[in-house]
C-alpha positions as CSV (number, residue, x, y, z in Angstrom):
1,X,-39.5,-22.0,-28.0
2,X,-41.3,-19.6,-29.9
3,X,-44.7,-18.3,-29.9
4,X,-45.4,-20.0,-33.0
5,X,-43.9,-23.0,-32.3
6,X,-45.7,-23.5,-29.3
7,X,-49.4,-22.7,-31.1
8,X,-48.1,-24.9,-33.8
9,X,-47.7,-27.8,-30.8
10,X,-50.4,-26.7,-29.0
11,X,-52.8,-27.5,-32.6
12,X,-51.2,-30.7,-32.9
13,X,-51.6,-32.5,-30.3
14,X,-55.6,-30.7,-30.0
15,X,-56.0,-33.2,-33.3
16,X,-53.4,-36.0,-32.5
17,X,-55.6,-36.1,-28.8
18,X,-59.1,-36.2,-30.7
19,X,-60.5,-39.3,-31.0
20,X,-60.7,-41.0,-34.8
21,X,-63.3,-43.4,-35.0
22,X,-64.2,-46.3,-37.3
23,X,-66.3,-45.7,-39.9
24,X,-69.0,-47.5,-38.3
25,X,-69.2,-45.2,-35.3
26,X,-72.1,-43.3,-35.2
27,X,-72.3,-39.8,-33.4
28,X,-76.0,-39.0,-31.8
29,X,-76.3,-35.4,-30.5
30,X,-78.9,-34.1,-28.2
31,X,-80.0,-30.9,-27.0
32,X,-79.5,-30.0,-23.2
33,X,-83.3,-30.6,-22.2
34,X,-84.8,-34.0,-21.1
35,X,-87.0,-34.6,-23.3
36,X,-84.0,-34.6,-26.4
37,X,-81.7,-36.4,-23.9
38,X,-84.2,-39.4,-24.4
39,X,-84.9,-39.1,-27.7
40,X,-81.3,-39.1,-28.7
41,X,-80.9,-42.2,-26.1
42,X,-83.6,-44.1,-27.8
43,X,-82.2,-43.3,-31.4
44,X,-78.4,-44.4,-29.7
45,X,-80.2,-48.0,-28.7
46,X,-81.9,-48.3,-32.3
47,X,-78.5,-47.8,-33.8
48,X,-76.8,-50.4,-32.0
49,X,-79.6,-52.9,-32.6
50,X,-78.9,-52.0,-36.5
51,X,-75.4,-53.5,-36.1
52,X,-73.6,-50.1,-35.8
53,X,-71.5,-48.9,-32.5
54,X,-73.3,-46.0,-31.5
55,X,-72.1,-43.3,-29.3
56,X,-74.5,-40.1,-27.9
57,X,-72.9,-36.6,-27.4
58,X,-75.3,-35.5,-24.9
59,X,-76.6,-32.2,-23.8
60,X,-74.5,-29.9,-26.4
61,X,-76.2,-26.7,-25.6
62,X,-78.6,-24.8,-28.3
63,X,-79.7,-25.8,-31.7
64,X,-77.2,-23.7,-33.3
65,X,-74.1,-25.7,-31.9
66,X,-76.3,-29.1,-33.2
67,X,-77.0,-27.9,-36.5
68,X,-73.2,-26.6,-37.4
69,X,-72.1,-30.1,-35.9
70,X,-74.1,-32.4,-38.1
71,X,-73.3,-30.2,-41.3
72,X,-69.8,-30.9,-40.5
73,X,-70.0,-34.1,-39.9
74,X,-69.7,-34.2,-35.9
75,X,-72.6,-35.5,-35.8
76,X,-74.4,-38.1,-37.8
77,X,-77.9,-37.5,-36.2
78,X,-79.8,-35.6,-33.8
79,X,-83.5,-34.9,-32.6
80,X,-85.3,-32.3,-34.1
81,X,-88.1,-29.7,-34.2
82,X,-89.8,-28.8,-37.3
83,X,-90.9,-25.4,-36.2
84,X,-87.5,-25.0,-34.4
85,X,-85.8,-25.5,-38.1
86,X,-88.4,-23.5,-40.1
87,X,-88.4,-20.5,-37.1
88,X,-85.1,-20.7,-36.3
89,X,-82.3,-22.7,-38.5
90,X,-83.7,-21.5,-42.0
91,X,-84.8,-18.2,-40.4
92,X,-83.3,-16.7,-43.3
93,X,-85.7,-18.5,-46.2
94,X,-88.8,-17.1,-44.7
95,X,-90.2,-20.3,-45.3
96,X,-94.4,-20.3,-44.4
97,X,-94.7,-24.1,-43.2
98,X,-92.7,-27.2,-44.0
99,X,-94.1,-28.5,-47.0
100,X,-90.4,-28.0,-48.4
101,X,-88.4,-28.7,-45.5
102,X,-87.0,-31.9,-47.3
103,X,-86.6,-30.1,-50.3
104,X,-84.4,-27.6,-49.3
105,X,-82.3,-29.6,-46.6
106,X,-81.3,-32.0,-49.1
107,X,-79.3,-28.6,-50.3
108,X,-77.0,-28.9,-47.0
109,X,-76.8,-32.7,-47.4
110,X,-79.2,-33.3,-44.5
111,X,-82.4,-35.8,-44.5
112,X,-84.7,-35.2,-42.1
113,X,-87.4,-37.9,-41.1
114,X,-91.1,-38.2,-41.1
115,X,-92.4,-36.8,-37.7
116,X,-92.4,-38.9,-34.6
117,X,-95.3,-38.8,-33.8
118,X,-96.0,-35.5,-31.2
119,X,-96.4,-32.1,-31.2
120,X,-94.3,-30.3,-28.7
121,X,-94.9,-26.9,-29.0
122,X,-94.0,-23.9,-27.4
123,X,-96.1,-22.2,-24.8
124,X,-96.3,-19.8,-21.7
125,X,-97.5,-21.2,-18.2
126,X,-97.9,-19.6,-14.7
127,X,-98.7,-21.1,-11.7
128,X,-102.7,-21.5,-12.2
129,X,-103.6,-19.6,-8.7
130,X,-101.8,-16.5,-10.0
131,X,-103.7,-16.9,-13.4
132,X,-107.3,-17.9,-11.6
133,X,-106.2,-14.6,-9.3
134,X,-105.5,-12.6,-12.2
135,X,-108.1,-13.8,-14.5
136,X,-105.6,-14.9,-17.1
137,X,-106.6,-17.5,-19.5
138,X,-104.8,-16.9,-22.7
139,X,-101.5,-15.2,-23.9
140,X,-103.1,-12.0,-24.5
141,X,-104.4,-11.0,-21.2
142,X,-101.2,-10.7,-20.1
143,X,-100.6,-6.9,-21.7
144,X,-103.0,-5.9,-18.8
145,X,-100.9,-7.5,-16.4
146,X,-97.1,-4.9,-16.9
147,X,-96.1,-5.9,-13.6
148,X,-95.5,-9.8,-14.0
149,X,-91.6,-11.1,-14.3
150,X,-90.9,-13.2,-17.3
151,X,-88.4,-15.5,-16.9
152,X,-87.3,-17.6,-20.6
153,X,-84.8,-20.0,-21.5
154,X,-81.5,-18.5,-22.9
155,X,-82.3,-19.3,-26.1
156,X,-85.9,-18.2,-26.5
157,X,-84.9,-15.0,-25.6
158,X,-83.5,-14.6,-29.0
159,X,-83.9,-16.9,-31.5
160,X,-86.7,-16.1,-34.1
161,X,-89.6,-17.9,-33.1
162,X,-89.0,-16.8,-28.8
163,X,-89.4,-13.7,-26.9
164,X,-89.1,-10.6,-29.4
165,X,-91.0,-12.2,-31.9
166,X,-93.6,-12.7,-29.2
167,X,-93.6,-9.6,-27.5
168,X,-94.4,-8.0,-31.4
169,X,-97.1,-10.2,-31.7
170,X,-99.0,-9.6,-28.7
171,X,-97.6,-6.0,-28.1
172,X,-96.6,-7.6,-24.7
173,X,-95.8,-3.9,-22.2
174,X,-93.3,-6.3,-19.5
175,X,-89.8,-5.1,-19.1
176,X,-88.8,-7.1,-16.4
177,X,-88.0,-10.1,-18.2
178,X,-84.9,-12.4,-17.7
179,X,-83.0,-15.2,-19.3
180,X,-82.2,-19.0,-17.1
181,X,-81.9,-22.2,-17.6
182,X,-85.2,-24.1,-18.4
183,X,-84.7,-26.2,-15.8
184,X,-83.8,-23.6,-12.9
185,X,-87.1,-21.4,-14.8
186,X,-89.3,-24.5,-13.3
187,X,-87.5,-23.5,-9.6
188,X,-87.9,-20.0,-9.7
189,X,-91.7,-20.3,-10.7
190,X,-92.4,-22.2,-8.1
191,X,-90.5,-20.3,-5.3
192,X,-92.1,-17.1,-6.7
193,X,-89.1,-16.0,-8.6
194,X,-90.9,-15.5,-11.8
195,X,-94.6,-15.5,-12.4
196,X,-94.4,-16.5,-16.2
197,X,-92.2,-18.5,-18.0
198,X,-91.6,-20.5,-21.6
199,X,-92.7,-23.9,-21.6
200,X,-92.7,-27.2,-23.8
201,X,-95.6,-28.9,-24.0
202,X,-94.4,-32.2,-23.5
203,X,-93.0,-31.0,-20.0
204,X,-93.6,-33.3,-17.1
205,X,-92.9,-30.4,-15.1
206,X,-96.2,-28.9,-16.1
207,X,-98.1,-31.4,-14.1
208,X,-96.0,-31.7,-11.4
209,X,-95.7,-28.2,-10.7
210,X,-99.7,-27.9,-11.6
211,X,-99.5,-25.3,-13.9
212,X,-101.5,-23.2,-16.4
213,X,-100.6,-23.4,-19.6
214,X,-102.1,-19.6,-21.7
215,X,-104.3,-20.6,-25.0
216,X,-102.1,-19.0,-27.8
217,X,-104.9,-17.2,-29.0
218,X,-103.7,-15.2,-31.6
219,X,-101.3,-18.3,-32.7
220,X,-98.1,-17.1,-32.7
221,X,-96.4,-20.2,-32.0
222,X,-96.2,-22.9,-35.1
223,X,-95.7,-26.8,-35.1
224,X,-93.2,-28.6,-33.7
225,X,-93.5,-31.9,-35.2
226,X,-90.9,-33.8,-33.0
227,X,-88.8,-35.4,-35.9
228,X,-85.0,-36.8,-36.4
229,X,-82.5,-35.0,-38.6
230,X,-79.4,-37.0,-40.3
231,X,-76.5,-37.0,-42.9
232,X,-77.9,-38.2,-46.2
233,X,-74.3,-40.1,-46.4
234,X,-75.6,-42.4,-43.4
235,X,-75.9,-45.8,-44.6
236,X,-79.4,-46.7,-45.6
237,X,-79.9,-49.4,-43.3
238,X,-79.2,-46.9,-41.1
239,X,-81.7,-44.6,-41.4
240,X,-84.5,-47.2,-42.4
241,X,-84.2,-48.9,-39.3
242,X,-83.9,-45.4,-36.8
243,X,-87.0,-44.1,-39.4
244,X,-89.5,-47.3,-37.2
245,X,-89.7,-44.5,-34.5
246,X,-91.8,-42.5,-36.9
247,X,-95.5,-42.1,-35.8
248,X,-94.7,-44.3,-32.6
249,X,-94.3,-41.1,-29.8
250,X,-97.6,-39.7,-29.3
251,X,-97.6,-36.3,-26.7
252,X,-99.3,-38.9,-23.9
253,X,-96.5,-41.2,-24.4
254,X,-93.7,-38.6,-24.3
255,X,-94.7,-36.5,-21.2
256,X,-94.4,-40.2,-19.7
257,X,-91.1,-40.6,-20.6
258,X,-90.0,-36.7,-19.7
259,X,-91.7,-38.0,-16.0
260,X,-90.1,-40.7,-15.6
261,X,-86.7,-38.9,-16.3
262,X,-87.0,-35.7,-14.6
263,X,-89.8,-36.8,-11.7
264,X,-89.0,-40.4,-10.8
265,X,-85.5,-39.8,-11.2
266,X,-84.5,-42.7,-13.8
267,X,-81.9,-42.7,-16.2
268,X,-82.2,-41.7,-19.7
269,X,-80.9,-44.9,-20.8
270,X,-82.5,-47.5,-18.7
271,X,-86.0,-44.8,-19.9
272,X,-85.5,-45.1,-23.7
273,X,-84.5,-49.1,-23.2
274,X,-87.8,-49.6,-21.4
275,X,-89.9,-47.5,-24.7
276,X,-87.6,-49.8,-26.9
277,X,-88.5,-52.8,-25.5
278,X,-92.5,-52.4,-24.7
279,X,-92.8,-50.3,-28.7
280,X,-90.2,-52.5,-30.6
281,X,-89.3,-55.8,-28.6
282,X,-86.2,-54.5,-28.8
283,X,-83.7,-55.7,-25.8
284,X,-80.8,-53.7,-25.2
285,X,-78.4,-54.6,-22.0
286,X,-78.0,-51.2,-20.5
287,X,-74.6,-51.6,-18.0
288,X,-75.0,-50.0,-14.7
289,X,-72.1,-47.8,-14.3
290,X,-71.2,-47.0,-10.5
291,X,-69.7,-43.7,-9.4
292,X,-66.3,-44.9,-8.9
293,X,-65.9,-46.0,-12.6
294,X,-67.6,-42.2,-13.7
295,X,-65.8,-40.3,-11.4
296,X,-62.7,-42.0,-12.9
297,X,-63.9,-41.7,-16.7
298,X,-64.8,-37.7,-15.9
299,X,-61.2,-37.2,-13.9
300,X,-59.5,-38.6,-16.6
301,X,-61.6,-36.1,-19.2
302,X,-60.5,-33.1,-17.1
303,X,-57.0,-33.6,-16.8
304,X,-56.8,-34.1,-20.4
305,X,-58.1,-30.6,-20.7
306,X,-56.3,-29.1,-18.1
307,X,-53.2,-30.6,-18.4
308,X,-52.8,-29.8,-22.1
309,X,-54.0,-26.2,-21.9
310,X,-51.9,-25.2,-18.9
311,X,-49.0,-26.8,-20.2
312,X,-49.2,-25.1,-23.4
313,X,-49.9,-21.7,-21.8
314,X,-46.8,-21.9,-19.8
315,X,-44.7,-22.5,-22.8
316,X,-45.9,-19.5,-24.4
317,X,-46.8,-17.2,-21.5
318,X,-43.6,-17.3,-19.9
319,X,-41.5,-15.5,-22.9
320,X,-44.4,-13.5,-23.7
321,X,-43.8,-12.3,-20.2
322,X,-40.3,-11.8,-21.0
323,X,-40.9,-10.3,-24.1
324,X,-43.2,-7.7,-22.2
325,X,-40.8,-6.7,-19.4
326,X,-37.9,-6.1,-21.9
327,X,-39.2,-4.5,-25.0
328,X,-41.3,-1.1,-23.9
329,X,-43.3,-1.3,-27.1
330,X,-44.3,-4.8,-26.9
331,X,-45.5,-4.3,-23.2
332,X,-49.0,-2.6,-23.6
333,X,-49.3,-4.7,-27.0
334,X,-49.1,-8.3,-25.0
335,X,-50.7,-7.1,-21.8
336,X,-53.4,-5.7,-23.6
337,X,-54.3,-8.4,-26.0
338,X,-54.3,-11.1,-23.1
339,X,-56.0,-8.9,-20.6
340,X,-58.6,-8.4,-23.6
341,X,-59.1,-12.4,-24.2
342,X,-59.8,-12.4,-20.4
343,X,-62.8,-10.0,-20.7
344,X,-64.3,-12.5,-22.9
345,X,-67.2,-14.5,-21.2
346,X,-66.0,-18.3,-20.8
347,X,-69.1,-19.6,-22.7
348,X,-68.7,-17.2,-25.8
349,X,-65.1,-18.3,-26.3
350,X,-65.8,-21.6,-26.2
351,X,-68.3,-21.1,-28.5
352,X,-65.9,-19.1,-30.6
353,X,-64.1,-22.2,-31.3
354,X,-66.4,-24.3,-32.7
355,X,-66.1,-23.0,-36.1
356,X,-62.8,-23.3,-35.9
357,X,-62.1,-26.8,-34.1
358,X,-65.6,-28.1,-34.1
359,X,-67.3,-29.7,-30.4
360,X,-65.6,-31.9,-28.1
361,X,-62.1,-31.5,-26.6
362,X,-60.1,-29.6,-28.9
363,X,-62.0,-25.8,-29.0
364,X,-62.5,-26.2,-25.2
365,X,-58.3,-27.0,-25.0
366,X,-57.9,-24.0,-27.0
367,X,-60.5,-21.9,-25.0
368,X,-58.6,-23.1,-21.8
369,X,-55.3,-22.0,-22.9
370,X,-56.4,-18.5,-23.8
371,X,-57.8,-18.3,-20.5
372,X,-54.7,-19.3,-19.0
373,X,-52.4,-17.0,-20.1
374,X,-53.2,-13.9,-18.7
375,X,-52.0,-14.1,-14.9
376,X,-49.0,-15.7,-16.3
377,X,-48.2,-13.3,-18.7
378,X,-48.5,-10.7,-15.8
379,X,-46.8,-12.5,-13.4
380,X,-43.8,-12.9,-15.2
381,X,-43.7,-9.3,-16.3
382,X,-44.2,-8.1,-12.7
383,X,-41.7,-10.3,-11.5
384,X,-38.9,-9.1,-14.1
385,X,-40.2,-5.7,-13.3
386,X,-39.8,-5.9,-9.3
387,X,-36.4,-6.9,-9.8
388,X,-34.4,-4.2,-7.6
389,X,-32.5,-1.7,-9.7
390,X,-29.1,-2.4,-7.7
391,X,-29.0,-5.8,-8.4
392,X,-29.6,-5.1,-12.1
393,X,-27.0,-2.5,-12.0
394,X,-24.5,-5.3,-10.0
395,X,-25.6,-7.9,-13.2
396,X,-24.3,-5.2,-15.4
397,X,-21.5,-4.6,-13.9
398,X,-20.2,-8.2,-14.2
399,X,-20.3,-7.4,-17.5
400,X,-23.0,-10.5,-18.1
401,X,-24.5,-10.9,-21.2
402,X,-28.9,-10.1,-21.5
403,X,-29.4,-13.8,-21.9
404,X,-27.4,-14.8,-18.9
405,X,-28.5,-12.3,-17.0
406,X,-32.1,-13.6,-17.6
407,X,-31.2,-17.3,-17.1
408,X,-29.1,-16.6,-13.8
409,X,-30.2,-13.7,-12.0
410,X,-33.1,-11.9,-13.6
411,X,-35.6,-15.5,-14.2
412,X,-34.6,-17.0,-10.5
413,X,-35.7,-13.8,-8.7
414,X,-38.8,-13.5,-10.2
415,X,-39.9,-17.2,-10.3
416,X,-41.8,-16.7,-7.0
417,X,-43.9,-14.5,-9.2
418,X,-44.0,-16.1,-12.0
419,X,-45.2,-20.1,-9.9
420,X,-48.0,-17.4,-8.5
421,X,-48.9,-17.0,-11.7
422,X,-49.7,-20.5,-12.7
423,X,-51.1,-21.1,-9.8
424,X,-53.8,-18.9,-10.6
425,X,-54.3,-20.4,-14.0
426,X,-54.2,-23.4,-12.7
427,X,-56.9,-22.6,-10.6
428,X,-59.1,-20.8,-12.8
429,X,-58.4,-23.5,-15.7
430,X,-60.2,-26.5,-13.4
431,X,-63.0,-24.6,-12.8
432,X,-63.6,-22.9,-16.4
433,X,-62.9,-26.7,-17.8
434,X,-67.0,-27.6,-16.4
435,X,-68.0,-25.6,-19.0
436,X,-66.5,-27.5,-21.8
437,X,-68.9,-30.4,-20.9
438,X,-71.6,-28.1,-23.2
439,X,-69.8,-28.8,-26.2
440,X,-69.3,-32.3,-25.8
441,X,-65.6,-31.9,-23.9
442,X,-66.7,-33.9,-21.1
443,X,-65.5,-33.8,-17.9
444,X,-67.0,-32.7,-14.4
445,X,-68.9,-30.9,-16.2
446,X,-70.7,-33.5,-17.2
447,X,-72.4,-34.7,-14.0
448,X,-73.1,-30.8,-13.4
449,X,-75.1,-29.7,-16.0
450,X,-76.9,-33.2,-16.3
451,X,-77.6,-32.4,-12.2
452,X,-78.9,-28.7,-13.0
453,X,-81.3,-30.1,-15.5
454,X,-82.4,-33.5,-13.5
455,X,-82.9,-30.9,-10.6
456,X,-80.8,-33.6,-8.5
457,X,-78.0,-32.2,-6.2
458,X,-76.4,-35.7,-5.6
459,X,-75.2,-35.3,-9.3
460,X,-74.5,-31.6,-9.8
461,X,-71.7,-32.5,-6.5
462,X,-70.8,-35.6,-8.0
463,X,-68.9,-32.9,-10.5
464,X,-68.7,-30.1,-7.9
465,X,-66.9,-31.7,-5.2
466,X,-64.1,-33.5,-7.6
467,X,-63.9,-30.3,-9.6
468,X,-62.8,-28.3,-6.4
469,X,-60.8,-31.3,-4.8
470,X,-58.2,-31.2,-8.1
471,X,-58.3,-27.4,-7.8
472,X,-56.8,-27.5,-4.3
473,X,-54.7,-30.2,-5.5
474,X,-53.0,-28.4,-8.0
475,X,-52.9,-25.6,-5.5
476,X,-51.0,-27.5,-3.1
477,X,-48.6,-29.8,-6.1
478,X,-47.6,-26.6,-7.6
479,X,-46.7,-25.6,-3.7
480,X,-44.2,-27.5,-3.4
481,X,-42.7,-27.6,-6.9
482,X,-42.2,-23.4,-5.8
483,X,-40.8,-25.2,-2.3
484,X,-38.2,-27.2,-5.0
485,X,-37.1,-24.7,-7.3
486,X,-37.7,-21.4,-5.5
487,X,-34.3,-20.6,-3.1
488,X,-35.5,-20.5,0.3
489,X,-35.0,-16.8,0.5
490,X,-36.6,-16.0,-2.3
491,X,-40.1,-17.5,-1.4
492,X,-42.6,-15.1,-1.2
């Protein structure tokens, strides 16, 4: 099979494997934070009550990866930030405020909701003995202070209303700042780690951890009217009924929720049904599901990403291998290019894809597959390579054709290699596949990142553990397929 027939497969079944819904299915994304997880619950809930089957794509990563997906349709609807769009989505308009917010995101074919309600704004906090001990009050009295850490999210260390913006603002002197999750940031401040990190404001975390939250005194920071964003195609009845949420979240309200998420440990779900039914009289019957039935779902999400990707990088690593070890110009050409698509960090090429696949399963199949293909590729030419030149000379000599010199002699010889090879991938491809859970892929990594961010290690091993079991598993199956087809003397 050729190289192009097998990306030609390998595109096909990334579509014929994707999901096609009913046009009554609605898609709900939310942002990987608590406080979005619930929203985007509570707005899941309101659009089953509506009559619609609703289904939430949870914790997709940054706003970026949100906003593309409900432009292409991905998404229907999603939890939103009014100074997070004006600051950061429509950077590029300069815009001084929302006043015409609607205006110009009817251009993209997005409506956007009245606000819900609460303001949850950006801020800075520090543990408040280090700010009593250091005098610090307010943002500004921090550029007498060059020796704090910083430690900010990911994201607000570059979007347009974060950390350089900031730093500009209040000619901030620290160099020692780093980028973590929001969730771990909370951890490190309070085991001394960092001394000042971003905050929202409607973080429980802020009491818990008894924190001082810095007066933005030179008001850097704008609103961020907590409000929903959504196709203008929805159907009316539709966004009419999710639009009751507006003005019913005040900041009191939603730090209660956030608590009883990240401190008291309760599900999103069964938190949003309980706001549903006290605010609307609204009843939903939220299913306990046990960890039997999600360590199932999530095995059955992985394989499908593993299985397809590997399967697909054998088919097309294996002549490329060939290819390598027979042609002397094509060698550095294919080693290179793979070797060069290993280089590239696993969340960037996942991320990479989006544009061209969209979220979910297929950009993190096609992600995988790149990432498989390299210790394949090398495997095979090593193992052609390594063949002994008398045994090639003896091929020869029986006056064997190339091709049957490859399928008798030349391919058995080095399959030892070559089964090493995939076993690496095969490896490699388990554990990369968590990390397809950030753009909606599912999988173990589901259960990981929802554990980082819950702070609750019960979860983050209920992906771990599995995640590492099929990793030896594949180990140990494609053991003794090499024990089947590999001649006993030729084992490595």
């Amino acid at each position: 099979m050729t190289g192009k027939a097998v990306l030609i497969s390998l595109i096909s079944i990334l579509y014929i494997t994707t999901p096609i819904w009913g046009n009554t299915r609605i898609h709900i994304g939310s942002k990987k934070f608590t406080e979005n997880v619930i929203l985007a619950e509570i707005l899941s809930q309101m659009t089953a009550h509506a009559g619609f089957e609703a289904e939430h794509r949870k914790e997709l990563g940054g706003t970026r990866i949100l906003w593309n997906a409900l432009q292409t349709g991905e998404i229907d609807l999603y939890p939103e930030y009014t100074g997070t769009i004006v600051k950061e989505i429509l950077a590029d308009r300069n815009l001084p405020g929302e006043n015409r917010l609607e205006e110009i995101l009817k251009e993209s074919g997005i409506g956007i909701s009245a606000p819900l309600g609460f303001n949850n704004t950006y801020a800075l906090g520090m543990k408040k003995n280090l700010a009593g001990k250091r005098k610090i009050r307010k943002i500004s009295d921090l550029s007498a202070h060059t020796d704090l850490i910083f430690g900010f999210t990911n994201e607000f260390m570059d979007r347009g209303d974060g950390w350089p913006g900031l730093r500009r603002h209040y000619n901030l002197p620290q160099t020692n700042v780093r980028g973590l999750d929001h969730d771990l940031a909370y951890q490190g401040l309070d085991n001394g780690f960092i001394e000042v990190m971003d905050l929202y404001s409607t973080d429980a975390e802020i009491r818990y951890y008894d924190l001082k939250v810095l007066q933005d005194d030179l008001a850097y920071f704008p609103v961020y009217n907590a409000v929903i964003l959504f196709r203008l195609a929805l159907p009316e009845k539709l966004i009419s009924h999710v639009s009751r949420l507006c003005g019913k979240l005040d900041e009191e309200q939603m730090i209660r929720l956030n608590a009883r998420a990240k401190i008291d440990k309760q599900p999103e779900r069964l938190v949003a049904a309980g706001f549903l039914e006290k605010t609307f009289n609204i009843e939903n019957h939220i299913e306990h599901t046990g960890f039997w039935q999600r360590l199932i779902k999530r095995t059955k999400e992985h394989l499908h990403l593993v299985i397809i990707s590997l399967s697909a990088a054998v088919l097309l690593a294996i002549p490329l291998g060939i290819l390598a070890a027979r042609i002397s110009r094509l060698e550095q050409l294919i080693l290179g290019i793979v070797g060069i698509i290993q280089t590239i960090p696993s969340l960037a090429l996942l991320v990479f894809m989006i544009p061209l696949l969209g979220i979910g399963g297929p950009p993190a199949i096609l992600a995988l597959f790149l990432y498989s293909l390299l210790p394949i590729v090398r495997n095979t030419y090593s193992g052609l390579q390594n063949i002994p030149l008398p045994v090639r000379e003896s091929a020869l000599a029986l006056g064997l054709p190339a091709s049957a010199r490859l399928r008798r002699i030349e391919l058995p010889m080095a399959l030892p290699s070559i089964m090493a090879g995939i076993k690496t991938s095969a490896v490699i491809n388990v554990g990369t596949a968590t990390l397809g859970a950030l753009i909606g892929a599912g999988g173990y990594g589901q259960p990981i990142l929802t554990g980082i961010r819950l702070d609750d290690v019960k979860l983050i091993l209920e992906g771990a553990v599995p995640a590492a079991a099929l990793a030896l598993t594949a180990q140990f199956l494609f053991d003794g397929l090499e024990r089947i087809m590999v001649p006993r003397g030729l084992r490595l």
